[in-house]
N, C-alpha and C positions, 0 to 999 in steps of 0.2 A: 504494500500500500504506500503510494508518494504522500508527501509533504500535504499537498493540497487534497488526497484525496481523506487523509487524517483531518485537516481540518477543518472540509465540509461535513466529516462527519459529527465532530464533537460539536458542530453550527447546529446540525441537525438534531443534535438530541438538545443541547439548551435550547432550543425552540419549540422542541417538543415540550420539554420539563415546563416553561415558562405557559405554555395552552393552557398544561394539566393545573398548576397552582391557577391559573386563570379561572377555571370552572370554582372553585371555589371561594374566590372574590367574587361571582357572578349568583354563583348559589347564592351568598351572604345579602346582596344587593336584591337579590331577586327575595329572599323571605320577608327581610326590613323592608321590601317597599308594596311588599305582596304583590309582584309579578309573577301570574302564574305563566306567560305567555317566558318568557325570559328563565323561570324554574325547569319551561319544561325542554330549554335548550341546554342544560347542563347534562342531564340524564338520558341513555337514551331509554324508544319507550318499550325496548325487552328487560330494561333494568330493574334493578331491584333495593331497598334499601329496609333498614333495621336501626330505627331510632328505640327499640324498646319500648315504648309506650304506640308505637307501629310497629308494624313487620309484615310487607310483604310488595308488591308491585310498584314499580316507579311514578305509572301514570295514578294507581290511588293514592302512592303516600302525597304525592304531590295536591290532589285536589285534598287530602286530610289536613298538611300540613295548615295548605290559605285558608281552610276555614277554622282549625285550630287559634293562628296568629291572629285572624282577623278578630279574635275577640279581644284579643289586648289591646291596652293604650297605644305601647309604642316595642318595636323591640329593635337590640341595636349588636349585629356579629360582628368580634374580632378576629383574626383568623393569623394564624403563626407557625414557626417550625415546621415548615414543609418540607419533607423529607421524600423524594419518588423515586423509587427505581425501574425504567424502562426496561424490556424487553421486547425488539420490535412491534409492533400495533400491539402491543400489551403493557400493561404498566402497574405498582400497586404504588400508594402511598398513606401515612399518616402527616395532618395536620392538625395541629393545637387551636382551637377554640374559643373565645371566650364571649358567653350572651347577656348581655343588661337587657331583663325586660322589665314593665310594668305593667300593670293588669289590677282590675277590683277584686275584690271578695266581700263580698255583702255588701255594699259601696265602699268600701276602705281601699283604698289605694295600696298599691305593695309595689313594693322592688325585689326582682331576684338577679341574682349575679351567678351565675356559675359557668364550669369552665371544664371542658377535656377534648377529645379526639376525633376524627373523622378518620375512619381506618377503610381504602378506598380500593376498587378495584377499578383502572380505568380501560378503554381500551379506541384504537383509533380506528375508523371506520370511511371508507370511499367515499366522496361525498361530491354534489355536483357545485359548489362553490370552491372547494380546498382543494388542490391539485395533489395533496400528500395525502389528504382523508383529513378528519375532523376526530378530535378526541371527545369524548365526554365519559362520566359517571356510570359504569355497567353493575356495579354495587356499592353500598354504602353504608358503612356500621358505627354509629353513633357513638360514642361512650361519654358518660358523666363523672368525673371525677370531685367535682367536689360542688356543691352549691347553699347557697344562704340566700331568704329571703325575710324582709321586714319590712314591717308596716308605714308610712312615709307620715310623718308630723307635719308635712307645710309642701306643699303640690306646687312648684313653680311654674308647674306649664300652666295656672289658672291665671297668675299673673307674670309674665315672662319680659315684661321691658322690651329692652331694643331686641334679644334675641329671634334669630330666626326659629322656628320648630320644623321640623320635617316633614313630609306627608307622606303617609302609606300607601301610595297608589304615583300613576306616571303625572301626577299634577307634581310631584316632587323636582325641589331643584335642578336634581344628578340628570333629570330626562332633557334641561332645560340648559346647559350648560355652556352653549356657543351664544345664548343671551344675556349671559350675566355680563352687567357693569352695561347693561344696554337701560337699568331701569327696573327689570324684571328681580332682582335679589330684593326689593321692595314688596311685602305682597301685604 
């Protein structure tokens, strides 16, 4: 193997590796903002996923998940320590986690914080846009490693000043982003 064919190939797999952590800033953006149209480009739809409180098809966890979320105030993924290892159109990886949500319980308000794993099976697939194929999501297993939730004393999204708040749907900024500083960061 030459020089150059060395390194188009190590080009070709950080490009790959870079898709794969992709889908999972994409999952994160697509649950926070309840995209189910954009959830259901990460996974494909023979996939499967296992959040333990679900387990089983990709296309239901998906319609479970938006109608899960959709009952909360707000929820917000962080997502870390990507670690993938390819094997031609196959791939597995863990990333690290971590979810702020809010939500009522008998009208009280609560926060929970908690934080662990996305342990992934991906795989890349022919596609008529990507001349290489297209990666996504073929499994997915959830884990929770630690979490804490309490009851909130003083709700600042009821009075929130200058701050922006987010919206759970494509009225949100992130959809809106070749406008801002046009007037539109104003709402």
């Amino acid at each position: 193997m030459s020089g150059t064919d060395k390194i188009d190939l190590r080009l070709s797999r950080q490009e790959a590796r870079q898709e794969i952590v992709d889908l999972s800033f994409r999952y994160s953006r697509a649950c926070d903002r309840l995209d189910k149209e954009l959830l259901e480009s990460v996974y494909w739809p023979d996939g499967s996923d296992d959040h333990g409180v679900f387990k089983g098809s990709a296309p239901d966890y998906i319609d479970w998940v938006m109608g899960f979320l959709a009952q909360w105030t707000s929820s917000h993924h962080t997502n870390s320590n990507h670690l993938v290892e390819i094997d031609g159109d196959d791939a597995t990886g863990e990333c690290h986690w971590i979810g702020f949500y809010r939500y009522e319980v008998d009208g009280q308000p609560m926060d929970q914080l908690s934080a662990g794993r996305y342990l992934d099976r991906y795989q890349r697939r022919p596609s008529n846009s990507e001349e290489e194929g297209e990666w996504r999501i073929l499994h997915r297993t959830c884990t929770t490693e630690w979490s804490r939730v309490e009851a909130v004393d003083t709700d600042w999204r009821a009075s929130p000043g200058p701050s922006i708040i987010g919206a759970r749907d494509r009225s949100d900024l992130v959809y809106h982003l070749s406008g801002l500083g046009a007037g539109l960061g104003a709402r």
